[in-house]
N, C-alpha and C positions, 0 to 999 in steps of 0.2 A: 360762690363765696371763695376766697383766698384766704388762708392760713398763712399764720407766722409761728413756728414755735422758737422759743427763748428757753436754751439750758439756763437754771441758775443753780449756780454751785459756788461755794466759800467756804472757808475757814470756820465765819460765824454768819450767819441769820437773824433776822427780827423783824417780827410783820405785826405792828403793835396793835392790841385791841384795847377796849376802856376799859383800864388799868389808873390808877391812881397816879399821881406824881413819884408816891414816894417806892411806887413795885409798879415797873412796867415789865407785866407779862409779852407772852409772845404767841401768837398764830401757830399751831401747828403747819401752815402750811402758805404762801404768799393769798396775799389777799389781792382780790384786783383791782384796788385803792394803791396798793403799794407800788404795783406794775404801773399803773397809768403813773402814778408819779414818777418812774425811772423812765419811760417815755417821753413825758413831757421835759423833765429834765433835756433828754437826749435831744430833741425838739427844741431845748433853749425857750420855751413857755417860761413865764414870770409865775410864780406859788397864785397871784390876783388875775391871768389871765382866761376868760371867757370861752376861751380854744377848748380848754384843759376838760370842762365838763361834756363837749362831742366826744371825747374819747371814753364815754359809760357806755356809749352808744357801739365801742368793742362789744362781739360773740366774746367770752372769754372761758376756756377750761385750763384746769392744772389737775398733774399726777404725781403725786408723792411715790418718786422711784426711789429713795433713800433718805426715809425721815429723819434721821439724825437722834441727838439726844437734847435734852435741855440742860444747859448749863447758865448758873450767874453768876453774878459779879456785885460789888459794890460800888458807888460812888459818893464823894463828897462835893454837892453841889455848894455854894457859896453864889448867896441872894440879897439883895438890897430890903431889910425891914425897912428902914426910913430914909432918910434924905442923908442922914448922921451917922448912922449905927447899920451895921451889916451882919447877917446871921447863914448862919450854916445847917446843913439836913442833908443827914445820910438817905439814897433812895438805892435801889437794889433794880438792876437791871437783868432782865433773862434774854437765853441766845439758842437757839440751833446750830446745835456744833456736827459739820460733818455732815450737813443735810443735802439731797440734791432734788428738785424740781425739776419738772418740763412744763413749761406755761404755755399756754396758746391762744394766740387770739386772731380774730376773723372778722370778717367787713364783706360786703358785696362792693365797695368801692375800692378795685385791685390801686388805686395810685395814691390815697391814704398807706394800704398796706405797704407801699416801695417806699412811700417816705419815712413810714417807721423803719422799715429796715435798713434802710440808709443812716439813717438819725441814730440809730443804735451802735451801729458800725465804727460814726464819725459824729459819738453826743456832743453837745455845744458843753453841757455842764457835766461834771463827775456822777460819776454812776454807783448806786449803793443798793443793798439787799435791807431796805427797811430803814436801817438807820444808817447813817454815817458812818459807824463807826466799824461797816458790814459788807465793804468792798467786795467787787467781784472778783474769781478768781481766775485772772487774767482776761483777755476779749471775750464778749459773749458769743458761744455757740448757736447759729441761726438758721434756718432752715425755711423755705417759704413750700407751700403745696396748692395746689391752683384745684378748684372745683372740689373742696371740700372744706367743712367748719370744721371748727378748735375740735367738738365730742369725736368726730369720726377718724382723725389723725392721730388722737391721741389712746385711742383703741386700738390701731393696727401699728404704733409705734412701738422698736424694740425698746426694751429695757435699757436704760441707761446708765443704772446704778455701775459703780466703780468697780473695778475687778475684785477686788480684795473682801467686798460686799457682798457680791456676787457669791464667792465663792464660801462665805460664812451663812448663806440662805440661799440651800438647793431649791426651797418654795417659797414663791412671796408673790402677794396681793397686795398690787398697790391701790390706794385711795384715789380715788376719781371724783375730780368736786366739778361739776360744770353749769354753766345757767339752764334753768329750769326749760325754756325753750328752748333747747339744742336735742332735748330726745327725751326719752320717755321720764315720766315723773312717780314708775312705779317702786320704785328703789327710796330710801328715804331725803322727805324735800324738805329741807329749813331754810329758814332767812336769817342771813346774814348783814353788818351794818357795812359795811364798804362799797358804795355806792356813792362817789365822791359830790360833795355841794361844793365843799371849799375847803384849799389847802393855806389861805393864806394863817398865818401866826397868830394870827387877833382874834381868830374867827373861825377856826376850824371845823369841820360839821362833815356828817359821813349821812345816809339816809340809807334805808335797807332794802334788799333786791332776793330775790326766791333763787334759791341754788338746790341743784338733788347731788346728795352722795352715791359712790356707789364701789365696788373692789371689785379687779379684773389680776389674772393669773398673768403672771408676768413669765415668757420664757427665760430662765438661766442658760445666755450663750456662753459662760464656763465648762458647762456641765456637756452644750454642744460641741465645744469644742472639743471636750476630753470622749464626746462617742466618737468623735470622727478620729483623734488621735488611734482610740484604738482600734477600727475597723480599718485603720490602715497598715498598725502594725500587726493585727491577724492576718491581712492578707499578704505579707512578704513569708 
């Protein structure tokens, strides 16, 4: 199997779950509905194209290297009551502020995975973390690994959280969400609904798919770097 991992890191985040119109909550963590949709994007798929739903058929894991916080907002939307008359409704929107991921995903078909990473490099459509309005933060960081799935790379992958992060959490266990088939299911297994039917607007629909959580010790290379500073100035 061939591996893709995808840093995602921004400003703000939203990986939306059934949330009402008027409070769209937010995933703690990308969902991989959200993913296949920034792919397909990047692929230039239509929201109604047939392609879109082979790509469930991605292995996919993610590691919450730096969860973030939750922050909202407000908005006034402005909607059509009737033909005549137009009404307005405040709805309250949530974000992950500061959050960063390593997503991964895998296929035994290595020329699917060169066409994502390609497509991601050089998307046909704009690229967003959830919503719109959740840009990434500049080109996405990508990485391909050959003869291994999304669980086992993202196990032996360093830490990635930001320095400043880093250096405010000498210990940290990141979250490890991955499909239920990629490795043992003795850790805790729930299902989740992002298992995409349909992205088009009329019609939207998610179905559910078996995931295991599980937390892995993450090394702090601040904390490395600062042994190695100083076994090198004991030994001058």
């Amino acid at each position: 199997m061939k591996t893709l991992t995808i840093k995602l890191k921004a400003p703000l985040q939203a990986y939306g779950n059934e949330a009402t119109f008027g409070r769209r909550t937010t995933n703690p963590y990308p969902t991989k509905s959200a993913v296949i949709g920034m792919i397909s994007a990047a692929l230039g798929y239509s929201r109604d194209d047939k392609k879109i739903l082979e790509l469930n058929n991605l292995a996919f894991a993610v590691r919450s290297d730096q969860p973030g916080q939750v922050v909202n907002d407000f908005q006034i939307v402005e909607y059509a009551k009737s033909a005549t008359k137009k009404a307005k409704k405040l709805t309250y929107r949530y974000y992950l502020q500061d959050a960063l991921f390593m997503v991964a995903i895998g296929s035994d078909d290595d020329e699917l995975i060169e066409k994502i990473h390609y497509a991601l490099q050089h998307p046909k459509f704009s690229l967003f973390l959830g919503r719109r309005s959740c840009p990434p933060a500049g080109p996405l960081e990508i990485e391909v690994f050959n003869n291994q799935n999304p669980l086992s790379v993202l196990k032996s992958m360093d830490w990635q959280a930001a320095k400043w992060y880093q250096r405010k959490h000498s210990n940290f266990n990141a979250e490890l969400i991955y499909d239920a088939n990629l490795g043992s299911k003795d850790n805790f297994t729930f299902q989740i609904k992002d298992n995409v039917e349909s992205f088009d607007q009329r019609n939207r629909s998610h179905n559910y798919r078996e995931v295991v959580s599980t937390y892995i010790p993450m090394k702090n290379q601040m904390n490395s770097h600062a042994e190695t500073t100083h076994d090198i100035m004991s030994n001058i």
